[in-house]
N, C-alpha and C positions, 0 to 999 in steps of 0.2 A: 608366855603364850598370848597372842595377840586376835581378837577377830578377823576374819580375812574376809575381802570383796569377791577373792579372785573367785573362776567359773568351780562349781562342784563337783562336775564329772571328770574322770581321772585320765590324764593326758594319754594319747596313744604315741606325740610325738617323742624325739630324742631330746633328749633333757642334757645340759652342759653342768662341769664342775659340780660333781660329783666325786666322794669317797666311796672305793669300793673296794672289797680284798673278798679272794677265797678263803671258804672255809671249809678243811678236813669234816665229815661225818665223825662220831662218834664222842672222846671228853671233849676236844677242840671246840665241837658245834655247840655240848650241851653246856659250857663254861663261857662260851659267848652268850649264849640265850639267859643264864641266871645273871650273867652281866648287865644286861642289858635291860632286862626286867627290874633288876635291882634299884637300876638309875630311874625307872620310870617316877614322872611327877604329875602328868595327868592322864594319859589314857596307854593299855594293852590292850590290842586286838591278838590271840592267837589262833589261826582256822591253820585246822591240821587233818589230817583224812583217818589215818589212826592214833587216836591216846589210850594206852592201855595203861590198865589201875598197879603196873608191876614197880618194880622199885624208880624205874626213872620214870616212870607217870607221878609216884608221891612225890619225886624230887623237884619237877616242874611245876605239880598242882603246889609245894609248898612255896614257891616262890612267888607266882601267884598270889595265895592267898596273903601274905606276906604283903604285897601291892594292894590287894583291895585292901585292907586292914589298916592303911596308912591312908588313906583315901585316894587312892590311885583308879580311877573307872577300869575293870578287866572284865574283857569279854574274849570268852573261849566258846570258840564254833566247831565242832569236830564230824565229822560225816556219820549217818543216820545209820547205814551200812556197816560201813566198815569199824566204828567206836561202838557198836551196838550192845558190847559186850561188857561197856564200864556198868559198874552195880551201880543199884538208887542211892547207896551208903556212901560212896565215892562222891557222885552226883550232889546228894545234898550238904556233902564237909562242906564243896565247894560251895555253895550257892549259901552257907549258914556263916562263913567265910567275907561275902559280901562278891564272890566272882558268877558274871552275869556269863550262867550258861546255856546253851542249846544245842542242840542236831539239826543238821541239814539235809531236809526233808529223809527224816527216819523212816523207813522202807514200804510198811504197812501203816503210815499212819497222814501220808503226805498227800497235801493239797491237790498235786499232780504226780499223775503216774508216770512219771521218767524214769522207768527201771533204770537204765542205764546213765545216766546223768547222776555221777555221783561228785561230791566234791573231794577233787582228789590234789590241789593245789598245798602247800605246806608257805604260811606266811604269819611271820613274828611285825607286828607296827607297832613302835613305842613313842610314844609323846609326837607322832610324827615327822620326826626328827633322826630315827633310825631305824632298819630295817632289816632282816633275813628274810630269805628268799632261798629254796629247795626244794631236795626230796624225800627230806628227811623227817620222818614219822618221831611219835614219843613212845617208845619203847625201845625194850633190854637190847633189840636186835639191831638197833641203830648205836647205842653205846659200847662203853667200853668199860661192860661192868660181867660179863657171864665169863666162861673160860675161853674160848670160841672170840677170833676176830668179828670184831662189830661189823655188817654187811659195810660195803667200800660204798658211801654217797657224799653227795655235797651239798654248800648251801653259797652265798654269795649274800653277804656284809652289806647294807648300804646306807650311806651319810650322803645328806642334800637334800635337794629337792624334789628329788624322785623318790625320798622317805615319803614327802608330802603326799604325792600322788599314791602312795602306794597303802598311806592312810584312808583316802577316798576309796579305794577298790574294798579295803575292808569293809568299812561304813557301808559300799554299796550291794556287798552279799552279806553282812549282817543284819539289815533291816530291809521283810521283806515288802513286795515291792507293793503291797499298800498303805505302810509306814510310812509316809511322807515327812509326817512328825517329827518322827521318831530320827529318822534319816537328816531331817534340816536343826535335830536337837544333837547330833552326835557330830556333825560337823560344825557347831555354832562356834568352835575356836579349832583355827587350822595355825598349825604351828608357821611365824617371823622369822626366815634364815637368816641370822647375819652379815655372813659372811661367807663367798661360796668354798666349801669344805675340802675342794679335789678337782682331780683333771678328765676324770673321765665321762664321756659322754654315754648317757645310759636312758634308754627306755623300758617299758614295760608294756608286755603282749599277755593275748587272753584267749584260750579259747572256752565258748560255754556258746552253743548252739540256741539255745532259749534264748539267749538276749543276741545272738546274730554276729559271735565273734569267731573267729577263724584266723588270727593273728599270727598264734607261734607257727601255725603248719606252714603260715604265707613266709615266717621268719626262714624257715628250712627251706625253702621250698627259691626265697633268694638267696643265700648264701649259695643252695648248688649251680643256680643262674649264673649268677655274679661271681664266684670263685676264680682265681686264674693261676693259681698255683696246686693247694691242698686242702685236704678238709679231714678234720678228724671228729668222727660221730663217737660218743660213750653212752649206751641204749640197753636200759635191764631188761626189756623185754622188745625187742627188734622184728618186726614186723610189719616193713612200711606197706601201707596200701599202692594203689594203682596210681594216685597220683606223685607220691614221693619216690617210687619206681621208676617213675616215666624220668624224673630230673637225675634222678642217680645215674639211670644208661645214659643220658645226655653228657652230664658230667665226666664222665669215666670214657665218652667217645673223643670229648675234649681231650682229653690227656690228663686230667685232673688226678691228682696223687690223693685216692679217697683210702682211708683206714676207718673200719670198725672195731669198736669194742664191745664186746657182748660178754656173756655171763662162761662161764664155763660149770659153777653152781649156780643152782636155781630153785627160786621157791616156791616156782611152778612148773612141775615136770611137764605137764602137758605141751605147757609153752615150750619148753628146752626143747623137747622132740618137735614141734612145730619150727622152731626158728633152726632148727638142724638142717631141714629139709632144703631150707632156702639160703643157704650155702652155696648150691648146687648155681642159683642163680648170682650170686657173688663173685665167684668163680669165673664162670662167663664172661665176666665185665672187666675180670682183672682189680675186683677191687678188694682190699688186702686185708683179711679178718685174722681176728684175735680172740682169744678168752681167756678174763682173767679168771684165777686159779682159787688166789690165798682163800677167797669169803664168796656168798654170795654178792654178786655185785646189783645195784641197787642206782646207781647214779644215772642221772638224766642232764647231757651235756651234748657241744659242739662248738670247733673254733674254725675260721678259718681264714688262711692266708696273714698268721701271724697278726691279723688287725680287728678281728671280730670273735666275739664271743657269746650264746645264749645257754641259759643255765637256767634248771627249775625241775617243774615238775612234771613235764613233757613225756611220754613214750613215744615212741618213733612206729606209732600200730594205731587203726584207723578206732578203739576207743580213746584216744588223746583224741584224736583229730574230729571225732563226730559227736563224744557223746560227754566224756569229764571234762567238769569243770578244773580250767588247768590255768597256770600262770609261769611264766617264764623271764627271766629279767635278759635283754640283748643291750651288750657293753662293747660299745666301739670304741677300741682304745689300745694302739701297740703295744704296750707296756704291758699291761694285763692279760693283753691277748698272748703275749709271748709266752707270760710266764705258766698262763695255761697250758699249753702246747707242750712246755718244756715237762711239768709234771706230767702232763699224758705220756709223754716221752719216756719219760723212767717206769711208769707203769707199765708201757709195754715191753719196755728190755728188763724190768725186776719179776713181774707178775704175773706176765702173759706168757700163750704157747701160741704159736704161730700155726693158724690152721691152713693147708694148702689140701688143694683137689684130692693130690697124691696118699698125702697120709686122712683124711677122710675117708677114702674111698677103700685105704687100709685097714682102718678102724674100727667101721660100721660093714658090716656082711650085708646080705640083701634082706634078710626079715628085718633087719635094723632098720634100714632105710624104707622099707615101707612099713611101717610103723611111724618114721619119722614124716611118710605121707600121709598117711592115715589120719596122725597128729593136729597135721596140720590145714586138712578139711575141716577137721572137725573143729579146731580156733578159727577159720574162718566163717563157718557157719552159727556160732556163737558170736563172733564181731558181726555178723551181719543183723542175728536176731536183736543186737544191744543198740545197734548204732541205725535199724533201717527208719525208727521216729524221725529222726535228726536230719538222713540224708533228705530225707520226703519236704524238710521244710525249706 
C-alpha cells in the first residue's frame, strides 16, 4: 500500500481493465465474503442495510473480528432502521474485538430527520483492492443454511481500480460529513494497482438525494433510451414511478423485446398485491412478465443488448429513486453482459411461470383485483409520504 495523490472523491466515470464475475446469493456470496475478508491486510469497509445476530451474522461478525484482531482496520456500517434489532451483547463482542462499529443515522436518535433515507446499499471494500457489490443482506434468509431455498439475489466481484474508487464511496458514508479528519485519516493510503487485473469496463452509480445523486435511475433510464434490441429487468419489488414509465412505453413502442422478472413469492404482501395491479399495464405494452417461483426473489439487476450490465441494490420503485441510499455497479462488457443474459435465460425457462393477460385475468376474480387496487394506492401513498422530502429538493 502506497500513499496516493490521486483526487478523493470517487469516480462517476467508466473505469477500464477491470476484473469482474457474478456472484450467486447465498454459500457462493458468503464463501467469497469470508474469502475475501480473510485476505484483507489493511482496511474492511462492510455497509450492509440488514445484519442480523443469527448464525450467518456470527459467521461474518467472526471473520471480522478475526481481521481486526490481526490488525486489519474493520469498519462495519449497518442501517439504523433496518439492523435495529442486533443486541448491545452482539454489538459490544464486536467492538471488544477491535471492529469499528455504527448505524446509519438510527431512526430516533439521528442528526436529521430523513425518515426515509435509509442506507440500503450492501458493499464489501477490502484493502481497496477488491470488492462486492449487491443485494445481498447478512442473514439466514440470504444463505444457505435453513431448510427453505435461500431468497434468489446477487452480488458482482470486483478487481481493479474501480475496487479503488469503491473504497472512497465507503470512506465517504462512513465519516460523517463533519469529519474532515477523520475522512483525509481513512484515506491517507489508497491502494498501487499493478497491474491492470481484467477487461472490463466498469463504473459506479449512486443514488442518495442529500448529497444530490440520481445516478442509477439516470443508468435505467439510458439503457431504455439507448437499447436497440432487448432488455431484461430482474426487480424484487417492481414499481417503477412516472418517470421509468414514461421510457418503458417508449421503449416497448420501439419495438424493444423488454422481459420482466418479479417475485412470484414475496416478503411483502402488500407490495405483491400492489405490483399485481400493474400488470395490467404491462400488458398493454406488450411487455413480457415473469415470476419466479422456487424462493422469494430478492435480486436487483438489468442487461441490455447483450453488451451492458447494472447490478446492486437498486428497486425499480420511486423509494430507490427518491429516498435510499443506494449503489449500483454498470459493466460494459460483451462477455459479461452475455453471460448474464444467458443465466437470466435459464431462470426464466427453469423458474419462472409466464404471466399473460389471459391467464391473470383467470386467476384473480374481481375482489382480487381490486384488492390488488386497493394495494396499490395505498404503496403509493406511502412512497409518496417517504420520498416527498426528497422530491421538494
Amino acid at each position: 500500500m502506497t500513499r496516493s495523490r490521486a483526487r478523493i472523491k470517487p469516480s462517476t466515470e467508466y473505469i477500464p481493465s477491470n476484473k469482474v464475475k457474478l456472484i450467486h446469493g447465498g454459500a457462493e456470496y458468503f464463501t467469497t465474503l469470508a474469502e475475501l475478508i480473510g485476505r484483507a491486510r489493511h482496511s474492511v469497509h462492510l455497509q450492509v442495510y440488514i445484519f442480523d445476530d443469527d448464525e450467518t451474522g456470527e459467521q461474518v461478525a467472526s471473520v471480522l473480528m478475526e481481521a481486526a484482531k490481526r490488525g486489519v482496520h474493520v469498519y462495519l456500517l449497518t442501517d439504523g432502521y433496518a439492523s435495529k434489532n442486533l443486541s448491545a451483547e452482539f454489538i459490544k463482542h464486536l467492538q471488544s474485538a477491535g471492529v469499528n462499529f455504527r448505524f446509519f443515522e438510527p431512526l430516533l436518535k439521528s442528526e436529521h430527520f430523513y425518515f426515509g433515507r435509509r442506507m440500503h446499499h450492501k458493499i464489501l471494500s477490502v484493502d481497496g483492492q477488491y470488492g462486492l457489490v449487491g443485494g445481498i443482506n447478512i442473514s439466514n434468509r440470504y444463505n444457505d443454511i435453513e431448510e427453505e431455498a435461500p431468497w434468489l439475489d446477487w452480488a458482482i466481484y470486483l478487481e481493479g481500480a474501480v475496487a479503488a474508487e469503491l473504497f472512497k464511496v465507503c470512506v465517504d458514508v462512513w465519516a460523517r460529513p463533519g469529519q474532515k479528519s477523520l475522512r483525509r485519516n481513512l484515506l491517507h493510503e489508497i491502494p498501487s494497482l499493478t497491474a491492470p487485473p481484467g477487461q472490463s469496463t466498469v463504473r459506479i452509480r449512486r443514488n442518495d438525494w442529500v448529497k444530490r445523486k440520481n445516478q442509477i435511475s439516470r443508468s435505467y433510464i439510458d439503457m431504455l433510451k439507448r437499447s436497440t434490441s432487448h432488455v431484461t429487468i430482474m426487480s424484487s419489488y417492481f414499481l417503477p414511478g412516472r418517470i421509468i414509465r414514461h421510457h418503458l412505453s417508449k421503449a416497448a413502442r420501439r419495438n424493444i423485446d423488454i422481459r420482466v422478472i418479479v417475485a412470484g413469492k414475496s416478503d411483502v404482501p402488500l407490495a405483491k398485491h400492489a405490483e399485481r395491479h400493474m400488470y395490467r399495464w404491462l400488458f398493454k405494452r406488450n411487455i413480457k412478465l415473469y415470476e419466479y417461483t422456487p424462493a422469494v426473489l430478492h435480486g436487483k439487476l438489468a442487461t441490455s443488448d447483450n453488451k451492458w450490465v447494472t447490478i446492486g441494490s437498486y428497486n425499480v420503485n420511486d423509494i430507490s429513486a427518491y429516498a435510499s441510499v443506494e449503489l449500483n455497479i454498470d459493466v460494459h462488457d460483451t462477455a459479461f453482459a452475455m453471460g448474464v443474459q444467458q443465466q437470466l435465460d435459464a431462470i426464466i425457462a427453469r423458474d419462472c411461470i409466464s404471466v399473460t393477460e389471459e391467464a391473470f385475468i383467470k386467476k384473480y376474480n374481481l375482489f382480487q383485483r381490486f384488492l390488488q387496487y386497493c394495494s396499490y394506492w395505498m404503496v403509493r401513498i406511502i412512497f409518496y409520504l417517504f420520498t416527498f422530502y426528497f422530491k421538494q429538493k
